[in-house]
Structure formats: structure tokens, C-alpha cells
C-alpha positions in Angstrom: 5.2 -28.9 -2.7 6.7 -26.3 -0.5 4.5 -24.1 -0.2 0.6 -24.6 -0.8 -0.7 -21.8 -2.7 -2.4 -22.3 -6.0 -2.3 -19.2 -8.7 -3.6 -19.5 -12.0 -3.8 -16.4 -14.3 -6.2 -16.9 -16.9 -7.2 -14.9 -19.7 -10.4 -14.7 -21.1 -10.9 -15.4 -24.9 -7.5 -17.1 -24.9 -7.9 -19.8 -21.6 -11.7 -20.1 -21.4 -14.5 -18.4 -23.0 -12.7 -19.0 -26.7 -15.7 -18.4 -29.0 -17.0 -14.6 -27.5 -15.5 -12.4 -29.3 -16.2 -9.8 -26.9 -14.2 -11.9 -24.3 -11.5 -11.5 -26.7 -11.5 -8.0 -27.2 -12.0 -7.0 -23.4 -8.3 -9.3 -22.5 -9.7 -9.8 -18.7 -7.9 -11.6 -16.2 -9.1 -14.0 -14.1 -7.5 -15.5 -11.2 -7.6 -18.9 -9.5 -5.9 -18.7 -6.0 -6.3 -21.0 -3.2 -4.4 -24.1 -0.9 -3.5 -27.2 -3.2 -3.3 -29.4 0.0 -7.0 -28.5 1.0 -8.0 -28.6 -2.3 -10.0 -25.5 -2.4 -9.9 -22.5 -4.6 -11.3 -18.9 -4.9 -11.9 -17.2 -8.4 -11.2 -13.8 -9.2 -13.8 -12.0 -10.5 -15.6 -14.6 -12.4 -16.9 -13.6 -15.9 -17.2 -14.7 -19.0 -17.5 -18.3 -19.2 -17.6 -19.4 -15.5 -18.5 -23.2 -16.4 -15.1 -23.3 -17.8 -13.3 -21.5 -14.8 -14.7 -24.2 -12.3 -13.6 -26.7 -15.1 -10.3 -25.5 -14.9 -10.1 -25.5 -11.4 -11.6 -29.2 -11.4 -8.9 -30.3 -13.6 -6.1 -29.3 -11.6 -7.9 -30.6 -8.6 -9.1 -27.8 -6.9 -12.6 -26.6 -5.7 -13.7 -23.2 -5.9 -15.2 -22.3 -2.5 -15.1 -18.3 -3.1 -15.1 -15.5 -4.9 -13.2 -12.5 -4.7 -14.5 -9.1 -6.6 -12.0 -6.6 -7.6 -15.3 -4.3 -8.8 -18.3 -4.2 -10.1 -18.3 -3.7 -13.7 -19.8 -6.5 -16.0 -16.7 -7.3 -17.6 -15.2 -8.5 -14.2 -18.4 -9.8 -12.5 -21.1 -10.3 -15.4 -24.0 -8.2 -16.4 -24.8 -6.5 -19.6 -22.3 -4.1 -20.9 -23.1 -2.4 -24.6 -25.9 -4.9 -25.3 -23.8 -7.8 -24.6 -24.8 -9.9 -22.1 -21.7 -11.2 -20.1 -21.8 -14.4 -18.3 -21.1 -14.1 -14.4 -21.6 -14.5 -10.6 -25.5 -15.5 -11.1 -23.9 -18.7 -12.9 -21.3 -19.2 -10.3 -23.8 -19.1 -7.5 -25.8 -22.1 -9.8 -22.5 -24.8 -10.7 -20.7 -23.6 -7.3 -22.4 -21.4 -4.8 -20.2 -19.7 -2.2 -19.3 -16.5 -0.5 -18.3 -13.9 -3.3 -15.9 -10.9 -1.3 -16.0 -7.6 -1.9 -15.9 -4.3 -0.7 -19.1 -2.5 1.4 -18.9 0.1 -1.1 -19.1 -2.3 -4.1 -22.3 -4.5 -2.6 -25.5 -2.5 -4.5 -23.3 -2.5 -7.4 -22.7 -5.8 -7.9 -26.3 -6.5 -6.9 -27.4 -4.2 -9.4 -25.8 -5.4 -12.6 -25.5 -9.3 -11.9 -29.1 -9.5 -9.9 -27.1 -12.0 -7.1 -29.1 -11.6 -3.6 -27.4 -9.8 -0.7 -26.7 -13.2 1.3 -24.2 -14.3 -1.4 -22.1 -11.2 -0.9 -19.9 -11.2 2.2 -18.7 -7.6 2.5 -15.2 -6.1 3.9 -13.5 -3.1 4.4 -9.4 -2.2 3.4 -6.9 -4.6 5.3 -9.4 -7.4 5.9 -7.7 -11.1 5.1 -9.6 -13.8 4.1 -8.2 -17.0 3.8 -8.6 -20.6 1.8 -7.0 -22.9 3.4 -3.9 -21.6 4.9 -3.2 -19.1 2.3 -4.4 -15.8 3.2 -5.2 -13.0 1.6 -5.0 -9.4 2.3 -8.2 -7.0 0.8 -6.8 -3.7 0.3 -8.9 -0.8 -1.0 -8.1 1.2 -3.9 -10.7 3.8 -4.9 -10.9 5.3 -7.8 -11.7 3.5 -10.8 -14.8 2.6 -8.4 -15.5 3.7 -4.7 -14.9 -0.1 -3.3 -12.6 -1.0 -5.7 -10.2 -3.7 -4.7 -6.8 -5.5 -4.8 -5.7 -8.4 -3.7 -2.3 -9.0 -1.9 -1.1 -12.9 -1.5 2.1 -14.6 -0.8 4.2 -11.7 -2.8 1.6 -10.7 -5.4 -1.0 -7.9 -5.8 -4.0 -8.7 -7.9 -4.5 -5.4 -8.5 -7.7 -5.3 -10.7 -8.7 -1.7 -12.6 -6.9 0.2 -10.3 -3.0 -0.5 -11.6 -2.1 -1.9 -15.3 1.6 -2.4 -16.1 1.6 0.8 -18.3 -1.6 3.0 -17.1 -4.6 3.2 -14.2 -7.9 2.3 -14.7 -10.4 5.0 -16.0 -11.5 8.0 -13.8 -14.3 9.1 -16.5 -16.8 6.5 -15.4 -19.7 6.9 -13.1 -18.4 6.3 -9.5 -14.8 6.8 -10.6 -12.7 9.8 -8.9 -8.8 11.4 -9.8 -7.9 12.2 -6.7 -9.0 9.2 -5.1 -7.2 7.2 -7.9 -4.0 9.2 -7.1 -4.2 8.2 -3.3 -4.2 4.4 -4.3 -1.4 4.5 -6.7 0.5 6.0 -3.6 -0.3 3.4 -1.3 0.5 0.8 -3.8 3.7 2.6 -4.6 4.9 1.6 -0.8 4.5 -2.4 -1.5 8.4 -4.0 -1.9 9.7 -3.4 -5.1 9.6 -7.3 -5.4 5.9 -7.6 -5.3 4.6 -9.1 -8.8 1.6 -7.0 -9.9 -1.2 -9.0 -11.9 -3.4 -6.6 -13.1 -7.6 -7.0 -14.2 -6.9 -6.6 -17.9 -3.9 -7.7 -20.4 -3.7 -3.7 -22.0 0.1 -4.3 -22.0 1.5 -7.6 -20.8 0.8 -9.6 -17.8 2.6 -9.7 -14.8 5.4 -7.2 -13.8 7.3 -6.3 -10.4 6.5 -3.4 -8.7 10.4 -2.0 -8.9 9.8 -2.5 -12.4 6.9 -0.2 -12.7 7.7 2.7 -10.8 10.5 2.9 -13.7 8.0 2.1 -16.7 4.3 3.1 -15.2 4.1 7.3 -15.7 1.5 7.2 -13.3 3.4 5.8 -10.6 5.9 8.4 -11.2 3.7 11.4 -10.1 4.1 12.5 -7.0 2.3 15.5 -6.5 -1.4 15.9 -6.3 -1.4 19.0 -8.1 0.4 17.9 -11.6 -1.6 14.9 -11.1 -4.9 16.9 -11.7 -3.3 19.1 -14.3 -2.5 15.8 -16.2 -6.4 14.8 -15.9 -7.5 18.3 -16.6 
């Protein structure tokens, strides 16, 4: 091939993790990205049904040799969320243990809801790379839906977690969440090319979309002053 990335959108309920219901309701994405030519792989905020993620990634010949968290809510790194308990890093670090990335801000987080020791976290702060074999990746934080909330630019793509969907933003309403730090990452995202393709945490309302495309269709994205902003989160 040309060029030796590897990029698998998956979503739960419908690519791994069929029978939880819950999986199906939540419509998470997960993300497989990493070198073909080396082999190797990282995962995405593995949750759900991580056995089948490093299944998947076996079957296409790949290795996953990291993780990369976007945040640490259960649904996106396991733990127990409304009396469910979701499937997550503690299992990865048991079929595949290896560093899991994320931000400082996010460590006692993800620590606290998945119960995964402070030596399997590797922590970063925004415009940090990381890379899998030649393909790097660029860590860039987003505050907002969480205080080390994450995305994740590669090769002409933005994982963009919580922080961006195709029509909305993630929730402000949550503990650790903030508005006007919300409204600071959309504007920094807003400055990526209009080419970049956006794969958001969640499949609310589609799955991948260019960035030109949303500042047209994403009302969010078309606020530009910090004042209306708050007035439109009361």
C-alpha cells in the first residue's frame, strides 16, 4: 500500500459487543489506528467488548500495542455507568497490556472508574504525538465535556471524541464539564483545514464528516462569540 496507516471505525453493538443492549443504545465509536507494515495497532478508547476489539485487530493482522483515551467516562473506557457494568481497560491490560494515553488531567479519572494502576497510564499534555510505527499522532486538548478531554489528529483525520459530533458538542451539565471551556475547543478545532474528516466518540448523527462540511451544518461551530454562546447555555 501507499501509505501505512491502518483506521478502523467500529461501532459498538453493531461491529463488536452485539448482544449488550446497552452497547447498542450508547452507538460508541471505537477506533483502530496504527502502521500495517509494523503490524501494530492502538485502540481508541476500548470499551465494551475489548476481547472482540483485539479480535478484530488480530484478523486484519494487526497487534494492539496502545491505547489512546479520548476521556474518562465508562462508556469510552469501562466502568459502571447506571448500574451497568461496562467492559474496559482492566480487560485490555489482561488479553493485551500496553501503555493506555491520555491526558494529565484525565489520569485519577480513569483510575477511579476502571481501577487500572497508575503505571499503565502514560500521561500527556495538548500537542504531544505519539506514534505506532511511522504513523503519528497528534494529542490535542479539548476541555470541556471533561478537563483532559482529548482528540486525536492523524494523517487528515480528527478523532474528536465528546468534544465535537457532526450535529452537536458533547454535554457541559456533567461533573467536570465547563461552557466556556467547551466554546474555546470548538474554536480551535474550527481552524483545522476544511478537508479534515471528523470521526466523532458516538454515532448521535452519522459517522464521519469533513470539517468544511460542519461549519455549514454544526450550529455550534457557527458561534462565534462567547457571549451568545453562554446565552444559548443559559
Amino acid at each position: 500500500m501507499d501509505t501505512p496507516l491502518y483506521f478502523r471505525q467500529l461501532l459498538a453493538g453493531r461491529d463488536f459487543g452485539e448482544d449488550d443492549p446497552v452497547a447498542c443504545q450508547m452507538q460508541n465509536f471505537v477506533y483502530l489506528i496504527g502502521d500495517r507494515r509494523v503490524g501494530e495497532c492502538f485502540v481508541v478508547d476500548p470499551a465494551w467488548a475489548v476481547r472482540d476489539l483485539v479480535d478484530l485487530a488480530g484478523r486484519d493482522g494487526m497487534r494492539v500495542t496502545g491505547a489512546l483515551v479520548t476521556h474518562y467516562h465508562p462508556d469510552h473506557v469501562g466502568g459502571e455507568l447506571w448500574g451497568h457494568e461496562i467492559d474496559g481497560l482492566p480487560t485490555l491490560m489482561e488479553v493485551a497490556p500496553c501503555p493506555v494515553h491520555c491526558h494529565r488531567l484525565e489520569a485519577d479519572g480513569i483510575r477511579k472508574v476502571t481501577g487500572v494502576s497508575a503505571s499503565d497510564l502514560v500521561t500527556h499534555g495538548s500537542g504531544d504525538t505519539v506514534r505506532c510505527g511511522d504513523v503519528e499522532i497528534e494529542l490535542l486538548h479539548t476541555p470541556g465535556h471533561t478537563p483532559g478531554s482529548l482528540c486525536f489528529r492523524v494523517a487528515g483525520s480528527l478523532v474528536s471524541g465528546d468534544t465535537l459530533f457532526l450535529q452537536g458538542c458533547g454535554r457541559v451539565d456533567l461533573p467536570g464539564g465547563d461552557s466556556d471551556q467547551m466554546f474555546a475547543s470548538l474554536q480551535k478545532l474550527k481552524t483545522l483545514p476544511d478537508s479534515c474528516v471528523v470521526f466523532p466518540g458516538h454515532a448521535y448523527s452519522g459517522a464521519q464528516a469533513p470539517m468544511g462540511d460542519l461549519l455549514g451544518q454544526n450550529h455550534y461551530l457557527r458561534v462565534a462569540d462567547l457571549e451568545m454562546w453562554r446565552q444559548m447555555f443559559g
